[in-house]
N, C-alpha and C positions, 0 to 999 in steps of 0.2 A: 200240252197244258193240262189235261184230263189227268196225268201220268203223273206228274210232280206231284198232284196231293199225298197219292199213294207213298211215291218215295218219301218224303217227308215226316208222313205216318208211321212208313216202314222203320225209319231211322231213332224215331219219341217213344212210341207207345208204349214198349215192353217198359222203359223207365218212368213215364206215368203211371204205369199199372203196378209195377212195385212199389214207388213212391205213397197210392193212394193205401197198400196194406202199414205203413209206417202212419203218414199224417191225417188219414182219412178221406172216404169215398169225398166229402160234399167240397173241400177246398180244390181238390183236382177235378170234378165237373166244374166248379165254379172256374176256374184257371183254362178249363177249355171252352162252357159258356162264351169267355169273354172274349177267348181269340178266334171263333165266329163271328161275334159283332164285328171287330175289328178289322178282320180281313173282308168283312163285304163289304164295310163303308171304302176301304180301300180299295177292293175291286171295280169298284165304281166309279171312283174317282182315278181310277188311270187311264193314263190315253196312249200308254204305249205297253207291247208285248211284253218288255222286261217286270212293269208296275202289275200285270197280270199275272206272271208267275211271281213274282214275289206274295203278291195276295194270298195265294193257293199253297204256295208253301207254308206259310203262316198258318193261315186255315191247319192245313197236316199235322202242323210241326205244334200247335199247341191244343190237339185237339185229341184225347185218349180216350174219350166219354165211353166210345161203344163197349171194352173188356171193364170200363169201372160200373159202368151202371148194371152189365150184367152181375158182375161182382156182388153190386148193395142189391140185388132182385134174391139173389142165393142168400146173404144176409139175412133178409126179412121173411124166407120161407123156406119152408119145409119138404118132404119128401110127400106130404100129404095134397101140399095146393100151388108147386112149383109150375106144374104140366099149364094149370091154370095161368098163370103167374107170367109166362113165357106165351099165352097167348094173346097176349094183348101189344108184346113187341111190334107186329109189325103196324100198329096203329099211327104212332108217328110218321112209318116209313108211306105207308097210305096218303098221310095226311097232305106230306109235304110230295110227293108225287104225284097229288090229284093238282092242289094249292101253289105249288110254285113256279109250274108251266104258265097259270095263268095269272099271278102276279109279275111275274117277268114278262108277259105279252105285252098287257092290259100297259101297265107303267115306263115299257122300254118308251123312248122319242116321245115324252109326255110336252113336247114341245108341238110337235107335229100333229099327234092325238086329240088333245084337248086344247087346240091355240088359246080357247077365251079364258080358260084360266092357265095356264103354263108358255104362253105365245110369244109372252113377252118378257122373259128369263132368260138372260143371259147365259145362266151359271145352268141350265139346264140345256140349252143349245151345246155348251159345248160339254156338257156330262149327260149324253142322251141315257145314259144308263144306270145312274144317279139315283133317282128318285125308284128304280125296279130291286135294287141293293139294298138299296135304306128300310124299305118295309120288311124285309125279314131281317136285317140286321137292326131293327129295332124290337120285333118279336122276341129278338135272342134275348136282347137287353133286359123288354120286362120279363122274361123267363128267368134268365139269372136274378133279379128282384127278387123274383118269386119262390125260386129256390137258396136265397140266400136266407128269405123271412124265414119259411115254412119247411124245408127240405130237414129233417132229421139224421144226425150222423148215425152210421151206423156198424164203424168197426171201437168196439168195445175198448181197447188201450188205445192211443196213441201219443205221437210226438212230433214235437213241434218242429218244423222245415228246422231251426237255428240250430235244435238238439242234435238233429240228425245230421245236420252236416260236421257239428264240431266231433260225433263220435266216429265219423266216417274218417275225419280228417288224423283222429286221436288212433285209432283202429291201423291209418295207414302210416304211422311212425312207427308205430310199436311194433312192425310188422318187417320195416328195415333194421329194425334191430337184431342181434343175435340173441337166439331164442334155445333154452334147451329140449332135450329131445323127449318130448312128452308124445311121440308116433302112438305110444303101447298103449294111453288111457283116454287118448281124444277120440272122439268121433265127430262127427260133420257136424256143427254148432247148432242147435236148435231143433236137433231131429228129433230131440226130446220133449221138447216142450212145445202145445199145442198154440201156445199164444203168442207166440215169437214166428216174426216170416224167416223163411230156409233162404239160403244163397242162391244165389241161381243155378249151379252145377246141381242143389240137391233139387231142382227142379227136372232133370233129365232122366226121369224115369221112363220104363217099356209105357207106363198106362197112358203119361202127358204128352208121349211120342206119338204115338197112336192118336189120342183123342187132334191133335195136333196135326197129323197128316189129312185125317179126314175133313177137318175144317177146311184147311187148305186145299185141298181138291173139290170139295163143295164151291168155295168159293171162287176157283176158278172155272170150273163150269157155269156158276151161275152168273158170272160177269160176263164171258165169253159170250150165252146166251140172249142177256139185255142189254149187248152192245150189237148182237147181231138181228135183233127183230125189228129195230126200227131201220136199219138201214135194209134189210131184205123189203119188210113193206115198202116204203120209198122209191127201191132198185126200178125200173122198165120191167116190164111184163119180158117182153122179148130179149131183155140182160138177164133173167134166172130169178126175178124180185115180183114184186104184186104190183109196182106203179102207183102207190096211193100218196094223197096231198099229205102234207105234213098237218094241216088240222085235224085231216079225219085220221093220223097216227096219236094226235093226240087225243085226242078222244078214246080211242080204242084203248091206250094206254092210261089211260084213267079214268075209265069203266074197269080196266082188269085191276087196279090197283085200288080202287072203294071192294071190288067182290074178294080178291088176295084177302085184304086184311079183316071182312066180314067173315069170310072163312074160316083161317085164322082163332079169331075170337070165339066162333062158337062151335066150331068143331074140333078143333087143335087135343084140346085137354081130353073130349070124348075119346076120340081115337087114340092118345099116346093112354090112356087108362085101360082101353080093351086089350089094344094090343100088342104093347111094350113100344119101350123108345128103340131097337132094335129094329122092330120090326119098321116099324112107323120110317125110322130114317133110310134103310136100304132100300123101301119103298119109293121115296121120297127121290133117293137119287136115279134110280133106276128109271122114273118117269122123265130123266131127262134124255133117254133112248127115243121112245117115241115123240116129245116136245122136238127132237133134229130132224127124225122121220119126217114131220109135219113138212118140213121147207120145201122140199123137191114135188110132193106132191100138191101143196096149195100152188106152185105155180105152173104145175102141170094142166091144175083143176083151171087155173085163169086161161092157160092157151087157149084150151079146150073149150068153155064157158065161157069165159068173161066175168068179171065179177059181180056173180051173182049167188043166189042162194046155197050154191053146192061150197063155194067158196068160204063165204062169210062163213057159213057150218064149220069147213077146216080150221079157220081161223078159231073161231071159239071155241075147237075141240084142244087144240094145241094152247090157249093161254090158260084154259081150265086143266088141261095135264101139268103145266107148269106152277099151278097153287102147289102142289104136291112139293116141289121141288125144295118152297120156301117154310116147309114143317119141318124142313132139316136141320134150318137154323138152332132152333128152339131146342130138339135134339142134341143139336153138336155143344151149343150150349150146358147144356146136363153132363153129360158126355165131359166136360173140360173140368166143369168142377168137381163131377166126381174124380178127377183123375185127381187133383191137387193134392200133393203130400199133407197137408193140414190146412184147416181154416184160416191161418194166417196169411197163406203163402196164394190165396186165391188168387188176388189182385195180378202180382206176378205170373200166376198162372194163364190167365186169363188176357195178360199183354202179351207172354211168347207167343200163345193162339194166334193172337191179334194180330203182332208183325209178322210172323208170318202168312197169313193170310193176305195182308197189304202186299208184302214183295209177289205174291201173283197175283193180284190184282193190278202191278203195274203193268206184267205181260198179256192179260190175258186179253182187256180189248187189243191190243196192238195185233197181239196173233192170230186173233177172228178174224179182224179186219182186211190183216193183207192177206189171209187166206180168202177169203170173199174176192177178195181184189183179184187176186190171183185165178181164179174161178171163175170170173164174171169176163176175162180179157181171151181166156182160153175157151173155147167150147171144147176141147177134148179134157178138158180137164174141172169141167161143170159142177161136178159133185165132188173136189176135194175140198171143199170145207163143210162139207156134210164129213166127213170121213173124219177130216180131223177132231171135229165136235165128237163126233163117235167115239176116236181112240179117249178124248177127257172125261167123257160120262162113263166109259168101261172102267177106265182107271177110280173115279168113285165109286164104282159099286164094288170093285175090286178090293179098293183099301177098307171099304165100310165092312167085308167078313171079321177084317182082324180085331172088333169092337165086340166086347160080352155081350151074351143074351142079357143075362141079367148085371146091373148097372155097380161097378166097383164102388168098394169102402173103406173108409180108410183107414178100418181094423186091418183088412185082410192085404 
């Protein structure tokens, strides 16, 4: 179920992200907005596995936000205050991974919870999970309000969803027609002109391939990662894991996730300004060598100890290495639009990233997982999902050489 949003993602986004350089950034957030609401009043309201992935699909399949809002962030700035601009990204991501553990606690079995007021609802007896749905898919709701009042478009031409399907539809007749052989004067439609989005083939350049590879390797380290520290905390001390309750996991993880995105905010821009987005992002990936280190030895440190102060230390050394991890985003972000063949064609640019990055995301918890698994049944074979975490973080720091010191443009 985790999986299918990814696929779903993986299957939309590139076509939202082209979509939004034609009709504009605010109607395709708005258009994904809505199918968040919608998919978690539905999630809530299902009571069988099929009604759950369907939700989730939904969720995926109408939701492009992440490559268009970076898109209108490159919009509205500069080379002078973008560093800036890209450090407040993981704000939301903070917000809602501090805020939705404990809206979903607090509000699941509000039946059970709170009898004197919820005790005697039917409709919540039998949707224990209802009323934990409805508060963030009603957050969505007034956010879409709020961005529907107040959000400013900001791709300079556009056209309207009707226009663009009738030229699309007009473009593919005229296309079965016999055509004469103009080979000698055409070139790739739009490479000319800056205000016009490119095809997608003229998207396949060495620089969008590149910034593209790196994204995706990023992101599958970092998923692999945060799918692998809450189940290693949780693990038995004596399975290879720390043994700890699922509160005090959450806690830990949202302590790291309020410091992440304080971080974030007021060191991000310092550092990509000293010492290049080059530097900053190989850095960045490289810290996730030692962030796998950390595994085998915090639960060496528990055999040994117990959990106590030598522990808790590893632990907080290994989720403060892993900040590092998440300045790559922000990076790999620059990084994609500088690649884009022209300002038009961002949006586009910015979805290939996207689905790709989705189709590993669908594999990568699956592949921690039963690597762990597989590791946790074996003692001789204890540390092969340390190994494998190893070969993915090599492999990002490996592909992040093939990225300029200094940052492409789209003169040269």
């Amino acid at each position: 179920m985790y999986s299918v949003f990814y696929v779903a993602q993986a299957l939309t986004t590139l076509q939202w992200n082209r979509l939004s350089d034609h009709v504009g950034r605010k109607p395709v957030i708005l258009t994904g907005l809505f199918g968040i609401s919608v998919s978690m009043f539905l999630f809530g309201l299902s009571k069988t596995f099929g009604g759950l992935i369907l939700s989730r699909v939904l969720c995926g399949a109408l939701n492009g936000n992440g490559g268009v809002i970076k898109s209108m962030m490159i919009d509205v700035t500069d080379s002078s205050n973008v560093a800036k601009a890209y450090g407040f990204l993981p704000i939301p991501w903070m917000t809602g991974n501090t805020l939705g553990p404990l809206i979903g606690g607090s509000l699941s079995h509000p039946a059970d919870r709170f009898p004197r007021l919820f005790g005697q609802s039917t409709f919540l007896k039998t949707y224990p999970y209802f009323l934990a749905c409805a508060g963030p898919a009603l957050f969505t709701a007034v956010t879409w309000l709020v961005t529907y009042m107040l959000l400013q478009e900001t791709v300079p031409t556009t056209t309207s969803l009707w226009s663009l399907i009738r030229n699309k539809c007009r473009t593919f007749v005229h296309t079965k027609l016999p055509q004469p052989d103009t080979s000698n004067s055409h070139t790739v439609q739009g490479s000319s002109d800056d205000s016009k989005p490119l095809p997608l083939r003229a998207l396949m350049t060495p620089r969008v391939l590149i910034a593209t590879l790196n994204y995706a390797t990023l992101a599958l380290i970092d998923i692999a990662l945060r799918s692998l520290i809450p189940v290693f905390y949780s693990t038995p001390v004596n399975m290879g894991g720390l043994g700890l309750d699922p509160p005090r996991i959450g806690n830990i993880l949202a302590v790291f996730g309020i410091a992440n995105g304080l971080f974030q905010v007021f060191f991000f821009a310092r550092l990509h300004d000293r010492f290049g987005t080059k530097v900053v992002y190989t850095c960045g990936v490289a810290s996730s060598v030692p962030t796998i280190i950390a595994f085998p030895i915090i639960n060496m440190l528990s055999l040994t100890y117990g959990i106590g102060t030598a522990v808790w230390f590893a632990v907080g050394l290994q989720l403060t290495m892993s900040i590092a991890l998440n300045m790559c985003y922000a990076c790999a972000a620059m990084y994609i639009a500088a690649a884009s063949p022209n300002r038009a064609s961002l949006g586009a640019t910015n979805g290939l990233a996207h689905t790709v990055a989705a189709c590993v995301r669908i594999i990568g918890p699956a592949s921690a997982m039963s690597m762990f698994s597989f590791s946790v049944r074996d003692p001789y074979y204890a540390w092969a999902v340390y190994y494998f975490m190893m070969m993915l973080g090599l492999l990002a720091i490996g592909v992040s050489f093939l990225l300029p010191r200094q940052m492409w443009t789209r003169g040269n």
